[in-house]
C-alpha positions as CSV (number, residue, x, y, z in Angstrom):
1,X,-141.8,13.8,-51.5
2,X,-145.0,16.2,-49.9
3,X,-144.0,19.6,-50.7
4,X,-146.0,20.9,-47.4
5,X,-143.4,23.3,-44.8
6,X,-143.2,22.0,-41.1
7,X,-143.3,24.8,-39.0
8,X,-140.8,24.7,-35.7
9,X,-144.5,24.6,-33.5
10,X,-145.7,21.8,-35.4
11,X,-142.4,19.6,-34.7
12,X,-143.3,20.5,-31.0
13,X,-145.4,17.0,-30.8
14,X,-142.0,15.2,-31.6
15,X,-140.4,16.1,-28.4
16,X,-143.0,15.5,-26.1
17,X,-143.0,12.3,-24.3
18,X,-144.2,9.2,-26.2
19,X,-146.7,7.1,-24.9
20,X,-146.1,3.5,-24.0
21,X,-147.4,2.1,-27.3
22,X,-146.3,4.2,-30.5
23,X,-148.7,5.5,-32.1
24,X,-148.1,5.9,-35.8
25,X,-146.2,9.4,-36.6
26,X,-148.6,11.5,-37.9
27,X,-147.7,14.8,-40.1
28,X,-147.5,17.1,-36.9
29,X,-144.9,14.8,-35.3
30,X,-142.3,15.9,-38.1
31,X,-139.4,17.2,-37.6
32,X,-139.8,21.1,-38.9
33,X,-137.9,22.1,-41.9
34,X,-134.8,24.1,-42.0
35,X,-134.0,27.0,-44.0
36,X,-132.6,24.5,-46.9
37,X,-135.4,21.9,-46.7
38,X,-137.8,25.4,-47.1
39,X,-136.0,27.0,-49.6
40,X,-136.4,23.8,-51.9
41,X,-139.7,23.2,-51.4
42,X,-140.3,26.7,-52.4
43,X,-138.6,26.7,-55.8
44,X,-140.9,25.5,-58.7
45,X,-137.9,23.5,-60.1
46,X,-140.5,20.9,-61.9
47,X,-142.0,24.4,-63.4
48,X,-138.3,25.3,-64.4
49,X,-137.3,22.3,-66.0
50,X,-140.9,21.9,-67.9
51,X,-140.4,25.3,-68.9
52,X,-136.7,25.3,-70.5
53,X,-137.4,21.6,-72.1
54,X,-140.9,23.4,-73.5
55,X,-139.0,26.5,-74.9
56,X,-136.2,24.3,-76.0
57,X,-138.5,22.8,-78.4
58,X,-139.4,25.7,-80.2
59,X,-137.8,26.6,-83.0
60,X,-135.9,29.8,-82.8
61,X,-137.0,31.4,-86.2
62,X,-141.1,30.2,-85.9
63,X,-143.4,32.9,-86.3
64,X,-145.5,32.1,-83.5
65,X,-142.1,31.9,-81.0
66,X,-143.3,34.6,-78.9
67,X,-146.8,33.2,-78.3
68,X,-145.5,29.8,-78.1
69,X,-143.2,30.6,-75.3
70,X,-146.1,32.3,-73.8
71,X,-148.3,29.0,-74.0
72,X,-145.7,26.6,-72.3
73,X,-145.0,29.3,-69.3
74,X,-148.8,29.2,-68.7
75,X,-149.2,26.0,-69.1
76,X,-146.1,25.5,-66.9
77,X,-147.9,27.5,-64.1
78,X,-150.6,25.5,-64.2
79,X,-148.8,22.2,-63.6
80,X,-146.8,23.2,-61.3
81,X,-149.6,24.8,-59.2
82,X,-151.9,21.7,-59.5
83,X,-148.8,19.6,-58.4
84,X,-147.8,22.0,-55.5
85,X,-151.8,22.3,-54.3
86,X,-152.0,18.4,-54.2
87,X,-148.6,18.0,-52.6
88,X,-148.4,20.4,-49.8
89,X,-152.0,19.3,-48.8
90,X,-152.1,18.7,-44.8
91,X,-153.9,16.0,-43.2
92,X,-157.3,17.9,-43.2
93,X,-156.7,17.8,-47.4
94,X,-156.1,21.7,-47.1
95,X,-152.6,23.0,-49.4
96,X,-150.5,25.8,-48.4
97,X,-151.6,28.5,-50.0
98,X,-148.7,30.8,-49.4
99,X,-146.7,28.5,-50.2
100,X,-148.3,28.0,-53.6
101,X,-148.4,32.0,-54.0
102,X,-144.6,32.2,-53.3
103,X,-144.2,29.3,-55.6
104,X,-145.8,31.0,-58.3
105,X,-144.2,34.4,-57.6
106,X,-140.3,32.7,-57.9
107,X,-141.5,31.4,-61.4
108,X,-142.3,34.5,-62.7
109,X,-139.2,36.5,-61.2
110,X,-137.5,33.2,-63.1
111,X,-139.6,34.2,-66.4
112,X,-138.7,37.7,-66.1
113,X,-135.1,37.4,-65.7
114,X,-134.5,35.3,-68.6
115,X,-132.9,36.4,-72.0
116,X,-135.0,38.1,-74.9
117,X,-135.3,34.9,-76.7
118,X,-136.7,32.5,-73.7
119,X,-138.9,35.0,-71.6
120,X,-142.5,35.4,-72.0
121,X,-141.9,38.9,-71.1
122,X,-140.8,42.0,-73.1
123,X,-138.2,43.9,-70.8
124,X,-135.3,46.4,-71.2
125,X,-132.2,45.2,-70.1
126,X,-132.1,47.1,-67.3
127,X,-135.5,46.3,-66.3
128,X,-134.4,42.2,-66.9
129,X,-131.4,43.0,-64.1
130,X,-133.4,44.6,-61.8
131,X,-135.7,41.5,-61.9
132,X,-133.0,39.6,-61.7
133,X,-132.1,41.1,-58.4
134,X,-135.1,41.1,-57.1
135,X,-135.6,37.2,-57.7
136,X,-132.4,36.5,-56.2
137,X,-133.3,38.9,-53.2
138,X,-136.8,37.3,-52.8
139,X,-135.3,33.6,-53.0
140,X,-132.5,33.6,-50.5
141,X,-134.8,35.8,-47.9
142,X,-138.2,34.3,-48.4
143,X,-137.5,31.0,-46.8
144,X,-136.6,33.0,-43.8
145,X,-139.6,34.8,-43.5
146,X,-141.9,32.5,-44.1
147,X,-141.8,28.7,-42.3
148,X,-145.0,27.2,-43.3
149,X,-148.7,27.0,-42.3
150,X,-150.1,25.6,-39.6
């Protein structure tokens, strides 16, 4: 599944008259997504899941926890980014960058919110709630802001 946002003015194409022969649909003749369809393509859930199977595997009492946990969330970040930059690559082969960016941000609100034992991040419980907060805020709004690239 591409992981590119169709914005309302690209679908535009899809309710103009068709031509006597149909032409093949191209990525501009989409329908445009909806606030659902945006909102998960905008959550890194392969990045989630990597990173709580990754931290998962860590023993609890290793030494090197908190660096480990710090390894898989980068390493994390970079999969996911290489996956979303070849996936929400339009038909001229260019990805959408915001997209990527907000992507990336929602992963690291993620990060941040955790507990003390599974976050990459060293935050006072207040700190972690306000994060929390803010991740929620910046999830449920985002995909209203922003509708994709042209």
């Amino acid at each position: 599944m591409p992981l590119r946002i169709i914005k309302a003015t690209d679908g535009k194409a899809a309710i103009a008259p068709q031509p006597p022969t149909p032409a093949p649909p191209t990525p501009s003749a989409q329908a445009p997504d909806g606030y659902l369809s945006r909102l998960a393509k905008l959550i890194p859930a392969e990045a989630l899941s990597l990173y709580g199977t990754g931290v998962g595997m860590i023993s609890a009492d290793a030494s090197w926890r908190e660096t480990g946990v710090r390894a898989v969330a980068v390493v994390c970040v970079l999969l996911s980014m290489g996956l979303r930059y070849k996936l929400t690559q339009g038909p001229d082969g260019r990805p959408q960058w915001r997209a990527l960016a907000v992507s990336l941000v929602a992963f690291l609100f993620w990060l941040a919110a955790l507990g003390d034992q599974t976050s990459p991040f060293l935050l006072t419980a207040g700190a972690r709630q306000a994060v929390a907060l803010a991740a929620f805020l910046f999830t449920a709004v985002l995909p209203y802001i922003y509708k994709g690239d042209t």
